[in-house]
C-alpha positions in Angstrom: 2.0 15.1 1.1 -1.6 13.8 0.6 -0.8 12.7 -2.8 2.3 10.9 -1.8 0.5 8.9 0.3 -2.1 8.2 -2.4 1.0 6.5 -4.2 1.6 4.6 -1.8 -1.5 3.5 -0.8 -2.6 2.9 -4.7 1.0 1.2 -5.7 -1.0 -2.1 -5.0 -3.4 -1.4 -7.2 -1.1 -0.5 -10.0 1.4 -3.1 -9.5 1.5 -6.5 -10.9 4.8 -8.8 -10.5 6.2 -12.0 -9.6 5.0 -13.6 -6.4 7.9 -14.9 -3.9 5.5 -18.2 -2.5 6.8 -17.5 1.2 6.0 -13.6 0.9 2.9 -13.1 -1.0 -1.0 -13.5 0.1 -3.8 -14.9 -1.8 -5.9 -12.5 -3.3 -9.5 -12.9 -4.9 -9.1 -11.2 -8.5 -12.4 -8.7 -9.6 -13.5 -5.2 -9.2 -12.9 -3.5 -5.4 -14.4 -0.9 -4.0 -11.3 0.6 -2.3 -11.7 3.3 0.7 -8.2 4.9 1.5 -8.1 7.0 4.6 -5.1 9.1 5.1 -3.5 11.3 8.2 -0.5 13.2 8.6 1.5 15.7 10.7 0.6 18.5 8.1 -2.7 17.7 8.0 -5.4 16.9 11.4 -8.2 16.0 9.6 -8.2 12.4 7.9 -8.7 12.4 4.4 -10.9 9.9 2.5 -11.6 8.4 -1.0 -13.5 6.0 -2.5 -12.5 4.5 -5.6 -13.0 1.2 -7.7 -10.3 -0.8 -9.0 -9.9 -3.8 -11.3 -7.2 -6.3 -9.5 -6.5 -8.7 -12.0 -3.8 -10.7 -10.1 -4.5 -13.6 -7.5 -1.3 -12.8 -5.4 -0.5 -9.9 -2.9 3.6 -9.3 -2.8 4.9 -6.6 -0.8 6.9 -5.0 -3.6 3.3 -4.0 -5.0 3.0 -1.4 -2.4 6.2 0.2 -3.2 6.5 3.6 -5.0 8.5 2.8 -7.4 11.9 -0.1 -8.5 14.6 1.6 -5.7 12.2 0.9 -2.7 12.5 -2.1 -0.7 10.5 -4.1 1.5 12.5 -5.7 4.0 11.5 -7.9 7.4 8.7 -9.3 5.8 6.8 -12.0 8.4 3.7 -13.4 7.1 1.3 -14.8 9.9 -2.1 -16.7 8.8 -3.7 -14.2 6.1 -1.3 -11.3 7.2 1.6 -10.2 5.7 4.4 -6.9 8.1 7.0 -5.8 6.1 9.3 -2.7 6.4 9.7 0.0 3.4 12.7 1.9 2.7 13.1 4.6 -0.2 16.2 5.9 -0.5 14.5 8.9 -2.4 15.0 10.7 -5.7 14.2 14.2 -7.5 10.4 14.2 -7.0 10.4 12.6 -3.1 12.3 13.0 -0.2 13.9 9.1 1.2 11.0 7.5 3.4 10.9 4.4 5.7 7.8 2.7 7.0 6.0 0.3 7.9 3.1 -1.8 7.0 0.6 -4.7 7.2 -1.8 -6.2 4.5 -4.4 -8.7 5.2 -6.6 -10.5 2.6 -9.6 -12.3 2.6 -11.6 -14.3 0.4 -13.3 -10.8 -0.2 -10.9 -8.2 1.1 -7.3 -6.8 0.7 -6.8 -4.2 3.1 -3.5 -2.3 3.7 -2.1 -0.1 6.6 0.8 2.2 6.4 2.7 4.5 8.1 5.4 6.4 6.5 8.3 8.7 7.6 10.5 11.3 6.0 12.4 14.2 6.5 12.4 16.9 4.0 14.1 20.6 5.1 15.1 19.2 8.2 11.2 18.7 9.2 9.7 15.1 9.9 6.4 14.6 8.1 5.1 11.7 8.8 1.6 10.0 6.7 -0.4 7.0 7.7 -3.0 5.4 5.6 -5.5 2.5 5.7 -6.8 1.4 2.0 -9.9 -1.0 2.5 -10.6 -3.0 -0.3 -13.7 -5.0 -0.8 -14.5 -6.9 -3.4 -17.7 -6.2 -5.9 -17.8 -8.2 -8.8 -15.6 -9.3 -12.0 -13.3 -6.4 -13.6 -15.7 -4.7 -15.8 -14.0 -5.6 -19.4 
């Protein structure tokens, strides 16, 4: 469960597409030094990494948090620097369907991202929330 929601959390990161104007964020490109805190019903203790990564894009879009092409992120409202969405996966052979939610704010220096994310697998609920806290560091190291 930990590293599901370590895809989650890191599909930002690894995601780059095309920018809808009234549904995306600005985003300062460069190298971030990303702390992602994650909890869940499985698991009491909070766990925490830290890791750098290059963000070569200068738009946030809420389809860059999604797992993978058959999510969705629906109800998007964007307020100021703040972008709430909802996710839905209808699921496949390596993960059980999800739904969530979640909130991404960037600043000049920052992208941070908050999720919480539901599914039901065996007729159990697990349930994983997780805050990614990007700050910026310098250019992408080439």
């Amino acid at each position: 469960m930990f590293k599901l929601s370590l895809i989650v959390s890191f599909a930002v990161l690894a995601s780059f597409s095309t920018a809808w104007a009234e549904e995306s964020l600005p985003v300062v490109p460069g190298l971030y030094s990303v702390k992602s805190t994650t909890s869940s019903n499985l698991s009491p203790e909070p766990k925490s990494v830290t890791e750098e990564h290059c963000i070569p894009i200068d738009t946030f879009t809420p389809s860059m948090t999604l797992p993978d092409a058959t999510c969705t992120a629906t109800n998007v409202k964007k307020s100021g620097n703040k972008l709430r969405f909802d996710i839905t996966c209808p699921g496949n052979v390596e993960r059980p369907p999800m739904t969530g939610k979640a909130e991404v704010v960037t600043t000049k220096s920052t992208l941070n991202i908050k999720m919480e994310i539901v599914n039901t697998f065996e007729d159990k609920v697990y349930s994983v929330n997780s805050l990614s806290e990007g700050k910026r560091i310098g250019d992408c190291k080439k």
